[in-house]
PDB file of N, CA, C and O in Angstrom:
ATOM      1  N   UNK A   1     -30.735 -23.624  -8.377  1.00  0.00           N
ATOM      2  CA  UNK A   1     -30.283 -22.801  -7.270  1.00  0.00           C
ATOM      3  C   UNK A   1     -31.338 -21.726  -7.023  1.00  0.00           C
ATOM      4  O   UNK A   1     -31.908 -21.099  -7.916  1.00  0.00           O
ATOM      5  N   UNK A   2     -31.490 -21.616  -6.004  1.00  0.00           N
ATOM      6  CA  UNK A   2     -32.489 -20.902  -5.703  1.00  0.00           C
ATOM      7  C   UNK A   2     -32.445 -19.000  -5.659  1.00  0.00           C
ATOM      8  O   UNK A   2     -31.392 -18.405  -5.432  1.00  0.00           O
ATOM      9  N   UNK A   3     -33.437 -18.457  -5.851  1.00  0.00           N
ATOM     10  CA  UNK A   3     -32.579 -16.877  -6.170  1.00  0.00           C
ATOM     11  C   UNK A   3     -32.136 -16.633  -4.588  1.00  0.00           C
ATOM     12  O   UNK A   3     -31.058 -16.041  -4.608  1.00  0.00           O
ATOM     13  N   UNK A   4     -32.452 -16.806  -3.601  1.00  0.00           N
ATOM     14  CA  UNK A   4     -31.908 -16.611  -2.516  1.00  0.00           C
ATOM     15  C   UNK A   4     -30.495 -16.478  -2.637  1.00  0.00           C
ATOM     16  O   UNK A   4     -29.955 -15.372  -2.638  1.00  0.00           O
ATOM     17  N   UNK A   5     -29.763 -17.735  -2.758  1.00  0.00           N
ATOM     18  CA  UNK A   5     -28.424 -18.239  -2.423  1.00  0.00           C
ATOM     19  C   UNK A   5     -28.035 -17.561  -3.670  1.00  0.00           C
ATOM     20  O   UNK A   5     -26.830 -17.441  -3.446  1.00  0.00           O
ATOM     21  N   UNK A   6     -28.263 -16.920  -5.084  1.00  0.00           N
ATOM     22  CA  UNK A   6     -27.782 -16.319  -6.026  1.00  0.00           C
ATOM     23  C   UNK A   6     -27.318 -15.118  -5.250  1.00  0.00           C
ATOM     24  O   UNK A   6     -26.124 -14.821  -5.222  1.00  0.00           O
ATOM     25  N   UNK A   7     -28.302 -14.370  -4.573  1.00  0.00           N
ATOM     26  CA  UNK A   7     -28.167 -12.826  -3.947  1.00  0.00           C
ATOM     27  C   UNK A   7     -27.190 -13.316  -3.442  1.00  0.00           C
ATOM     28  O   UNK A   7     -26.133 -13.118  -4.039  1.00  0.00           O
ATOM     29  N   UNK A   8     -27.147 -14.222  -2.032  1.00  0.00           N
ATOM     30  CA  UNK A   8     -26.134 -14.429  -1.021  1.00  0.00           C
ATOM     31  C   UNK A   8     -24.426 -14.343  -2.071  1.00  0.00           C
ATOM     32  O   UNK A   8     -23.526 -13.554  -2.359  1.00  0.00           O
ATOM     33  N   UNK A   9     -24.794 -15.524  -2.258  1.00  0.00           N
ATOM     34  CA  UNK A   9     -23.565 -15.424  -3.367  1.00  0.00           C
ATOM     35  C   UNK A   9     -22.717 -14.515  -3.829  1.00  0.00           C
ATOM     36  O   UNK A   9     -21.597 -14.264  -3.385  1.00  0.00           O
ATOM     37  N   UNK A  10     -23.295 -13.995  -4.779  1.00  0.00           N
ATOM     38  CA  UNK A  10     -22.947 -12.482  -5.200  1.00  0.00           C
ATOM     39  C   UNK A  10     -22.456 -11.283  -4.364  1.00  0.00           C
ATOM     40  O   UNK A  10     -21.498 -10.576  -4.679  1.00  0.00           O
ATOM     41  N   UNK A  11     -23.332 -11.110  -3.103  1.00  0.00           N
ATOM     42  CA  UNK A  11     -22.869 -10.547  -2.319  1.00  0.00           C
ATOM     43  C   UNK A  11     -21.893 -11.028  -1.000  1.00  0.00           C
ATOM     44  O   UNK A  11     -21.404 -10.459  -0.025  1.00  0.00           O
ATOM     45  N   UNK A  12     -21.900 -11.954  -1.369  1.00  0.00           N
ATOM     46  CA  UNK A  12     -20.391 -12.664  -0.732  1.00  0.00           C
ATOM     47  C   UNK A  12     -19.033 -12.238  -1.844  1.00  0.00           C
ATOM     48  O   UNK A  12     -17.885 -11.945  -1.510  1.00  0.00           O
ATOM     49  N   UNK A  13     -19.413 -12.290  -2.771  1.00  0.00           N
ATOM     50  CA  UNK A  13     -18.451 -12.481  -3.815  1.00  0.00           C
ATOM     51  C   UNK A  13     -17.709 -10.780  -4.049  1.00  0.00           C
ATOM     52  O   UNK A  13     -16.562 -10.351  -4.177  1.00  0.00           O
ATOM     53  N   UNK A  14     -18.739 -10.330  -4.023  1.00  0.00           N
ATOM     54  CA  UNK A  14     -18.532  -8.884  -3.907  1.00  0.00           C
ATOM     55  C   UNK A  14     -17.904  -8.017  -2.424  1.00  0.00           C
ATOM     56  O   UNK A  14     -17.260  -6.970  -2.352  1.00  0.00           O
ATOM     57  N   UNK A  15     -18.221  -8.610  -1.734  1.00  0.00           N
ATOM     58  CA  UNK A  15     -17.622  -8.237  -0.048  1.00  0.00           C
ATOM     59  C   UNK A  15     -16.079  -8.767  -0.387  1.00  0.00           C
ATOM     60  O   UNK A  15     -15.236  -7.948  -0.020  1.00  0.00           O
ATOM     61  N   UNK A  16     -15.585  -9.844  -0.947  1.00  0.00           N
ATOM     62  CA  UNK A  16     -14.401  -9.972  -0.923  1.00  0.00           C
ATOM     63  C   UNK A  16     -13.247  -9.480  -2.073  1.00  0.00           C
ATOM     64  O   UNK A  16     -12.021  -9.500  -1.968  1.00  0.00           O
ATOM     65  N   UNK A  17     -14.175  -8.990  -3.314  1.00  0.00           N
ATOM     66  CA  UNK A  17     -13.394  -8.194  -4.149  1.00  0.00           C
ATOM     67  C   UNK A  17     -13.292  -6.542  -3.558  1.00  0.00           C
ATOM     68  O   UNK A  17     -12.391  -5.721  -3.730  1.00  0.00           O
ATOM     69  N   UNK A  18     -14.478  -6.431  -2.863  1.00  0.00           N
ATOM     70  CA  UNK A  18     -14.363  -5.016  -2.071  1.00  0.00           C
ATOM     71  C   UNK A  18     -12.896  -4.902  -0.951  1.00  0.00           C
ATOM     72  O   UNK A  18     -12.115  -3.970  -0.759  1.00  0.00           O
ATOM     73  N   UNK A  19     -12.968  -6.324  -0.351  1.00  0.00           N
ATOM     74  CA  UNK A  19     -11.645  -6.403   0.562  1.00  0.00           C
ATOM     75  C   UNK A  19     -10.332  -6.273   0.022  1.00  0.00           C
ATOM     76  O   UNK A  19      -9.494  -5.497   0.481  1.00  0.00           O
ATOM     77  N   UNK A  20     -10.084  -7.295  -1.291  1.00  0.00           N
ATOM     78  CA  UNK A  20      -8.907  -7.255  -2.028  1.00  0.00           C
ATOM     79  C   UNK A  20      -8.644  -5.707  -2.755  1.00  0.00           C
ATOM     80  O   UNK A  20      -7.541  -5.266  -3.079  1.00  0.00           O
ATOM     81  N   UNK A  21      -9.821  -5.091  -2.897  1.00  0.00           N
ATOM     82  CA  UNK A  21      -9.343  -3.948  -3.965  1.00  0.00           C
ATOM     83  C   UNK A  21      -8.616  -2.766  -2.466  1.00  0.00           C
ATOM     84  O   UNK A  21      -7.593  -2.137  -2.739  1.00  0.00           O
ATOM     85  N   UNK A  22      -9.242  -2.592  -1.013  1.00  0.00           N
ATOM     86  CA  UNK A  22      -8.590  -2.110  -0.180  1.00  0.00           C
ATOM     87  C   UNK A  22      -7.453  -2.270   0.015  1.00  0.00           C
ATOM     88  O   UNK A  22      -6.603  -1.395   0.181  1.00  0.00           O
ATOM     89  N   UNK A  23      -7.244  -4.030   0.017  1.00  0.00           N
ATOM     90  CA  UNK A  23      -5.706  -4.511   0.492  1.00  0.00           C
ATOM     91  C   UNK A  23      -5.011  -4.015  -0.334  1.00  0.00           C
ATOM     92  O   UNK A  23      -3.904  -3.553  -0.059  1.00  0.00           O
ATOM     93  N   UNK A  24      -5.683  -4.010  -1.894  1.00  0.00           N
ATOM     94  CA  UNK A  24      -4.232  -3.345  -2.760  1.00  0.00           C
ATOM     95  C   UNK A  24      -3.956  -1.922  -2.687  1.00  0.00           C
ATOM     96  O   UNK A  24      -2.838  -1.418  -2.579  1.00  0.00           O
ATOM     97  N   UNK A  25      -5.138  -1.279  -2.760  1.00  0.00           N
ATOM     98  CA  UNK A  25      -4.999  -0.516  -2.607  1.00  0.00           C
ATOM     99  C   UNK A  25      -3.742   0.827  -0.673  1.00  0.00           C
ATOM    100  O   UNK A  25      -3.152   1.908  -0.665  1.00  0.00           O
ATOM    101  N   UNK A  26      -4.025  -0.215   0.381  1.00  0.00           N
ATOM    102  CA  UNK A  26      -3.087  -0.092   1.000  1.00  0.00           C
ATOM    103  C   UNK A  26      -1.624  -0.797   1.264  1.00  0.00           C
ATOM    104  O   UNK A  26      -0.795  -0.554   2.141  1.00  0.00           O
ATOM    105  N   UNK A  27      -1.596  -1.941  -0.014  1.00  0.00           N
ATOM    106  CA  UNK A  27      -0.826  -2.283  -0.344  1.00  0.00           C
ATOM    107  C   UNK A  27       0.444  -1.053  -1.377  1.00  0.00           C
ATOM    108  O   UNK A  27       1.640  -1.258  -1.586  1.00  0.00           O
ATOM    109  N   UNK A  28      -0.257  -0.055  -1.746  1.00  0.00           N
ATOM    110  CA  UNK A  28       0.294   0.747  -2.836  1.00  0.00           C
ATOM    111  C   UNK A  28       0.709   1.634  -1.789  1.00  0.00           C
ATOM    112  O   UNK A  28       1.900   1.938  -1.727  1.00  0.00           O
ATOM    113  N   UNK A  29      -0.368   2.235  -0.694  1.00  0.00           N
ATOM    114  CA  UNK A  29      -0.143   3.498  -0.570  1.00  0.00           C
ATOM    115  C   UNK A  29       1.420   3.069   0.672  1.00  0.00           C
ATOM    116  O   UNK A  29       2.146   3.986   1.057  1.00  0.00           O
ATOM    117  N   UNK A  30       1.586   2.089   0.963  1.00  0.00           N
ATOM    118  CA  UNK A  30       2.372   1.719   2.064  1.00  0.00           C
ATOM    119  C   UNK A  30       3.972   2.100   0.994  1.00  0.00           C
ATOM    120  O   UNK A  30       4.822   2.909   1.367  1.00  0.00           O
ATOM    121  N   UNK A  31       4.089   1.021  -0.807  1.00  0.00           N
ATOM    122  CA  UNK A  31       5.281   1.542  -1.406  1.00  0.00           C
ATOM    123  C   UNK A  31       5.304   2.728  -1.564  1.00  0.00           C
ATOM    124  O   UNK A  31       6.377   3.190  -1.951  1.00  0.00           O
ATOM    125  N   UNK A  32       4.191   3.651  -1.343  1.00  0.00           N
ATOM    126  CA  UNK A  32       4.686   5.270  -1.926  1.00  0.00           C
ATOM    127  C   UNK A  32       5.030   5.645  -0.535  1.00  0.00           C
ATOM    128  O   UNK A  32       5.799   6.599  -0.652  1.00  0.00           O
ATOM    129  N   UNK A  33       4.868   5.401   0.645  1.00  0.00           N
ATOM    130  CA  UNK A  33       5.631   5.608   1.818  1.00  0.00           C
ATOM    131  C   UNK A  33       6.562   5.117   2.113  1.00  0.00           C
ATOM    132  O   UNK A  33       7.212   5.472   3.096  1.00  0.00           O
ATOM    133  N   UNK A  34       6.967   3.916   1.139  1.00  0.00           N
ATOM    134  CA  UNK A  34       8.260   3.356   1.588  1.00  0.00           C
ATOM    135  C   UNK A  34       9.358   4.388   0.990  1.00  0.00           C
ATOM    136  O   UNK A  34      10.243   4.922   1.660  1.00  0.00           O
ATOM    137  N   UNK A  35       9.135   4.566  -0.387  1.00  0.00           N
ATOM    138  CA  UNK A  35      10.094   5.028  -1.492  1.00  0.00           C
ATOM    139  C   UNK A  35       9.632   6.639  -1.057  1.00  0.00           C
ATOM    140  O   UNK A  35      10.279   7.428  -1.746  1.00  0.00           O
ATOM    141  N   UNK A  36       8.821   7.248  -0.236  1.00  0.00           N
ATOM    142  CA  UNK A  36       9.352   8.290  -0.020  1.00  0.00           C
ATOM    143  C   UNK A  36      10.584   8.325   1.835  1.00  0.00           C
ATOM    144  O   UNK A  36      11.439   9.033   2.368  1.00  0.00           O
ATOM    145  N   UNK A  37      10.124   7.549   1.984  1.00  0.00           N
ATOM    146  CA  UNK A  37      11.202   7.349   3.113  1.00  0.00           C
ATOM    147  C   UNK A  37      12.256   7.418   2.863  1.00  0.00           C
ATOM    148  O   UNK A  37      13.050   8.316   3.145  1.00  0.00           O
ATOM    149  N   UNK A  38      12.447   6.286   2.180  1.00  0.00           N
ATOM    150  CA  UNK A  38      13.997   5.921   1.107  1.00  0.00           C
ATOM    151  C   UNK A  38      14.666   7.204   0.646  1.00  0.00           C
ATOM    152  O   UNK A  38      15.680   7.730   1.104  1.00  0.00           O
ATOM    153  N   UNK A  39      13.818   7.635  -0.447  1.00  0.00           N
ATOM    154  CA  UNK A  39      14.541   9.351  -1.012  1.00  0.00           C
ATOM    155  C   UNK A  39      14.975  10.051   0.074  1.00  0.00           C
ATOM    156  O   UNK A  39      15.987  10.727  -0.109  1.00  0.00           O
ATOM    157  N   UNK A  40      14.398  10.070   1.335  1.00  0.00           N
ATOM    158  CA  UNK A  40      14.630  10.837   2.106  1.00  0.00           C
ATOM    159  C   UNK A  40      16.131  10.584   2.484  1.00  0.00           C
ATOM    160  O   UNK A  40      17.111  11.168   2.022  1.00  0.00           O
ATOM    161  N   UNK A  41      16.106   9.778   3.242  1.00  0.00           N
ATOM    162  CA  UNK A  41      17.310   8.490   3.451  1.00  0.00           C
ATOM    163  C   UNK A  41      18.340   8.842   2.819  1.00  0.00           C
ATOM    164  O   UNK A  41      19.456   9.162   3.228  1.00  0.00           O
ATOM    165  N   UNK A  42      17.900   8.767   1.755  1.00  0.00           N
ATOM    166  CA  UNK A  42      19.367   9.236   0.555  1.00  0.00           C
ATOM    167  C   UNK A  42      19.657  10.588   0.316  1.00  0.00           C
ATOM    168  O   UNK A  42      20.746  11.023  -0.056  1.00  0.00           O
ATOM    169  N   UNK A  43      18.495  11.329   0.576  1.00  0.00           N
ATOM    170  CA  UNK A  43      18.628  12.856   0.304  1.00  0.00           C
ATOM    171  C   UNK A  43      19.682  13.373   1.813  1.00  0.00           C
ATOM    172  O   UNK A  43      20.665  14.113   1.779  1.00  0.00           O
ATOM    173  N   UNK A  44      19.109  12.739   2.962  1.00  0.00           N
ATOM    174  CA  UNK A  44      19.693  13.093   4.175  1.00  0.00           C
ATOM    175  C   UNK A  44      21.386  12.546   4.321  1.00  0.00           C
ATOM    176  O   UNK A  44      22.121  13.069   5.158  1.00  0.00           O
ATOM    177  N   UNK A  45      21.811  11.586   3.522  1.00  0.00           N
ATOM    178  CA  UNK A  45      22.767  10.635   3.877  1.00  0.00           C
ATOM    179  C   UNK A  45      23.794  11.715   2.960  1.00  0.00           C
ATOM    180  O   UNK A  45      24.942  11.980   3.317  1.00  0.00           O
ATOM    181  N   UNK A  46      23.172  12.247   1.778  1.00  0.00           N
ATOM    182  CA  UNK A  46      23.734  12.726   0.918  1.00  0.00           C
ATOM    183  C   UNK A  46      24.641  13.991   1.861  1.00  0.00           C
ATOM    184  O   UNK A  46      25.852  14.086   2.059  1.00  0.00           O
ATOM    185  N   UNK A  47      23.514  14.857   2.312  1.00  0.00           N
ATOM    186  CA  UNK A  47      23.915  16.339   2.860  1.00  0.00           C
ATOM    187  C   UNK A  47      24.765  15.485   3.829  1.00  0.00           C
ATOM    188  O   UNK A  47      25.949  15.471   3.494  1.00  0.00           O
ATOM    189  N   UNK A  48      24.515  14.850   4.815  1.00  0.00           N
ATOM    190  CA  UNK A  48      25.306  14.562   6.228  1.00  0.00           C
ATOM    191  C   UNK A  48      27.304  13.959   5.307  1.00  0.00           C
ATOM    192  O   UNK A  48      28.331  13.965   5.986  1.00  0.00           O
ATOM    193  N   UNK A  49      27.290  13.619   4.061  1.00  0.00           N
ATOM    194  CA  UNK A  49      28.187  13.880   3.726  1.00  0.00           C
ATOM    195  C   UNK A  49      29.177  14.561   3.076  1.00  0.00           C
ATOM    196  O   UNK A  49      30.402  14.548   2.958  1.00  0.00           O
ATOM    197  N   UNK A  50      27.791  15.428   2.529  1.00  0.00           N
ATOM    198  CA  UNK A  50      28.743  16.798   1.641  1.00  0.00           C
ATOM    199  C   UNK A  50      29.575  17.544   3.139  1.00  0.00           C
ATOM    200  O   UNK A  50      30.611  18.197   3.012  1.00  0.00           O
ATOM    201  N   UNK A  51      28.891  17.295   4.548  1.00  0.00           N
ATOM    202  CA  UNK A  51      29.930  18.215   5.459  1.00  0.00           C
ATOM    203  C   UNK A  51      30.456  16.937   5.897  1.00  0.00           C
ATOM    204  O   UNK A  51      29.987  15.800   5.945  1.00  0.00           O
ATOM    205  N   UNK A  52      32.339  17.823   6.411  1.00  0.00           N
ATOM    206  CA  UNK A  52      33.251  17.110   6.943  1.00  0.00           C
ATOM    207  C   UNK A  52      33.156  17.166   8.577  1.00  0.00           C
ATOM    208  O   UNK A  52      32.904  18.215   9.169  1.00  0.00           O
ATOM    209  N   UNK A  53      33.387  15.920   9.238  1.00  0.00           N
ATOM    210  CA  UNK A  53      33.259  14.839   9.299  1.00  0.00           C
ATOM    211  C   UNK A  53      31.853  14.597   9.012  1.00  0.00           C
ATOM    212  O   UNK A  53      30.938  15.400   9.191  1.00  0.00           O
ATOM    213  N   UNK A  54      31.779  13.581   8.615  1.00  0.00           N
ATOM    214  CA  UNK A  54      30.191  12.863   8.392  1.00  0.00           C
ATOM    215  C   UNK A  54      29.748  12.706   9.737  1.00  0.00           C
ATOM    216  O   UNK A  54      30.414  12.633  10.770  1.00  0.00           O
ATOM    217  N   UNK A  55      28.307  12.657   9.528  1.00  0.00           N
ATOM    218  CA  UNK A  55      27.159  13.208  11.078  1.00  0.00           C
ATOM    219  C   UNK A  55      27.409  11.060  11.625  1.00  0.00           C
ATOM    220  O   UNK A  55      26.879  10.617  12.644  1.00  0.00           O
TER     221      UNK A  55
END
């Protein structure tokens, strides 16, 4: 194999672990926006029933 197609290679190989480590990485930051939504959700659902009638 020629060193050409080694470089290519590699830097193919590397462009797509660069992609996957983004995806996970906005893969994460999306559950810490989910589960702060959620708390919210529950924090809000909570108060709207400590008063009578519920909202």
């Amino acid at each position: 194999m020629a060193l050409a197609t080694q470089v290519q290679d590699a830097e193919r190989q590397q462009a797509a672990l660069a992609a996957r480590k983004e995806a996970l990485e906005l893969g994460l930051a999306r559950k810490d926006g989910a589960g702060a939504l959620l708390a919210r959700h529950r924090r809000d659902r909570a108060v709207c029933w400590a008063r009578w009638p519920p909202c």
